[in-house]
PDB file of N, CA, C and O in Angstrom:
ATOM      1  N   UNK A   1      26.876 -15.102  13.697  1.00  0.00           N
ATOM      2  CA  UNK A   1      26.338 -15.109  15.074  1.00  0.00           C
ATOM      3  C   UNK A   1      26.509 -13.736  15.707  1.00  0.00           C
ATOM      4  O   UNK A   1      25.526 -13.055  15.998  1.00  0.00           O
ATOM      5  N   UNK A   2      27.740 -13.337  15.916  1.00  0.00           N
ATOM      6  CA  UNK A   2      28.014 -11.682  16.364  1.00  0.00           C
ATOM      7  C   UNK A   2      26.948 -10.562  15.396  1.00  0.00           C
ATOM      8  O   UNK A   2      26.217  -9.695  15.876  1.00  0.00           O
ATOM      9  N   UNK A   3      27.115 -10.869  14.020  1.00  0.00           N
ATOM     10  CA  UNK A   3      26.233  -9.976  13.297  1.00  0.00           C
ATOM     11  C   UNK A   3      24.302  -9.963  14.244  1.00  0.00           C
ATOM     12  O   UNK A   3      23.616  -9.005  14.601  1.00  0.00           O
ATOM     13  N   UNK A   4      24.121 -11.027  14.308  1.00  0.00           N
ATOM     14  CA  UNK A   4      22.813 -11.657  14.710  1.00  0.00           C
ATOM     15  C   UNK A   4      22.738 -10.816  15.827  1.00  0.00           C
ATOM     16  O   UNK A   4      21.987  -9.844  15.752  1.00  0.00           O
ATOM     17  N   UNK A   5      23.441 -11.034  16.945  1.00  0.00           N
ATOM     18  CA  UNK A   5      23.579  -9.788  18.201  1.00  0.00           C
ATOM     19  C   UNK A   5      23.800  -8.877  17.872  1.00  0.00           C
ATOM     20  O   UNK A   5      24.344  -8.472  18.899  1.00  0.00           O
ATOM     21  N   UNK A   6      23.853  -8.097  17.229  1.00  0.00           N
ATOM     22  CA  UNK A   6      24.911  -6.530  17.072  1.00  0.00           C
ATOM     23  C   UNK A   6      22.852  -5.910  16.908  1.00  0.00           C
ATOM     24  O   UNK A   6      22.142  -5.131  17.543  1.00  0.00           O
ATOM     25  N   UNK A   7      22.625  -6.948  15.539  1.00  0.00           N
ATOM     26  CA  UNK A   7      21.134  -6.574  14.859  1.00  0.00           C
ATOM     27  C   UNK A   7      20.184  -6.350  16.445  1.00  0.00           C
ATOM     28  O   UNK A   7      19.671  -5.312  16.865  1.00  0.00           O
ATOM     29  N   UNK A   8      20.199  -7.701  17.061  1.00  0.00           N
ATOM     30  CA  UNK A   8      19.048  -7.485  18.284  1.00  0.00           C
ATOM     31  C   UNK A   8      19.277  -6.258  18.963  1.00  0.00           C
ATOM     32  O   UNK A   8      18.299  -5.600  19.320  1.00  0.00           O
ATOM     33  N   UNK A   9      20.390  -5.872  19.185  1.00  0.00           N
ATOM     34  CA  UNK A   9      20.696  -4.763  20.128  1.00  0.00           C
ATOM     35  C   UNK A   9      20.065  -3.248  19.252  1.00  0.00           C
ATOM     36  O   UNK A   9      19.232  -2.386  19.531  1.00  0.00           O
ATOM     37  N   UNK A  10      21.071  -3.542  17.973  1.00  0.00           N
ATOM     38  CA  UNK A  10      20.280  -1.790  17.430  1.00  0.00           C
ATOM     39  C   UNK A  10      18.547  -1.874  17.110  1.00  0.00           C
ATOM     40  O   UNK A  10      17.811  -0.917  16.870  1.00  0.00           O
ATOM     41  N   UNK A  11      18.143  -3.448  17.196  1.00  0.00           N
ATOM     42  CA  UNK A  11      16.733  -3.222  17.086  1.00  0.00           C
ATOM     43  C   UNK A  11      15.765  -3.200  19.015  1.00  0.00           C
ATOM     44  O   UNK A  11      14.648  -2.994  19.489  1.00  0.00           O
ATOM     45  N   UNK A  12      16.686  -3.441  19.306  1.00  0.00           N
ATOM     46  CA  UNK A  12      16.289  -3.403  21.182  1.00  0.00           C
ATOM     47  C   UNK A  12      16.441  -1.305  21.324  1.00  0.00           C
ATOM     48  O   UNK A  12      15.511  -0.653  21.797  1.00  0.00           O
ATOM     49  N   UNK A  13      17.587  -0.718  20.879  1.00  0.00           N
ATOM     50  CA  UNK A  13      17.760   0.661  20.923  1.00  0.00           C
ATOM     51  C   UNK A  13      16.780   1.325  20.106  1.00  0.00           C
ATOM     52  O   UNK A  13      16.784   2.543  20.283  1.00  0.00           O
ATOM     53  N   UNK A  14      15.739   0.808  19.064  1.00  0.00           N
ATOM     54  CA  UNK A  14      15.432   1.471  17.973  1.00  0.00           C
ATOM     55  C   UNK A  14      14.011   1.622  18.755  1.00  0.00           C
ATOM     56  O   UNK A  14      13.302   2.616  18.601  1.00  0.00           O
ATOM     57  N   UNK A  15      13.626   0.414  19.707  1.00  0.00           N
ATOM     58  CA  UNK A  15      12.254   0.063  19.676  1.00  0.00           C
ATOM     59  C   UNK A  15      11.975   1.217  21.307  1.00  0.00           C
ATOM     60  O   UNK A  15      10.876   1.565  21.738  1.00  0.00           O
ATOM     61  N   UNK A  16      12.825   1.439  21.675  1.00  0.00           N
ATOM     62  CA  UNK A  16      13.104   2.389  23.261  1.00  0.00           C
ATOM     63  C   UNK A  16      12.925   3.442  22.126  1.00  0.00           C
ATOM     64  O   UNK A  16      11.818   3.934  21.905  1.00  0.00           O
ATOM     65  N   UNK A  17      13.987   3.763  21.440  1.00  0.00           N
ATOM     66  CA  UNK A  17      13.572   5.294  20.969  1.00  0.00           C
ATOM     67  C   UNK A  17      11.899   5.280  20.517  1.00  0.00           C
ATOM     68  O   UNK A  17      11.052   6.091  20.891  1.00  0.00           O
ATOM     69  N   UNK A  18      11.736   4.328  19.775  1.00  0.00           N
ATOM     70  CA  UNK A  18       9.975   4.691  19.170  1.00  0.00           C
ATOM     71  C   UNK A  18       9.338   5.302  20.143  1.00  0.00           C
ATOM     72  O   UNK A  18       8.166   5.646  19.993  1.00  0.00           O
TER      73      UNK A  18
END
């Protein structure tokens, strides 16, 4: 579950940088 959040977040940071 924590892994599952950790993922949304560096893919929430990845999709701002694009």
């Amino acid at each position: 579950m924590a892994k599952e959040n950790l993922t949304a977040i560096l893919y929430g940071i990845n999709d701002i940088r694009l």
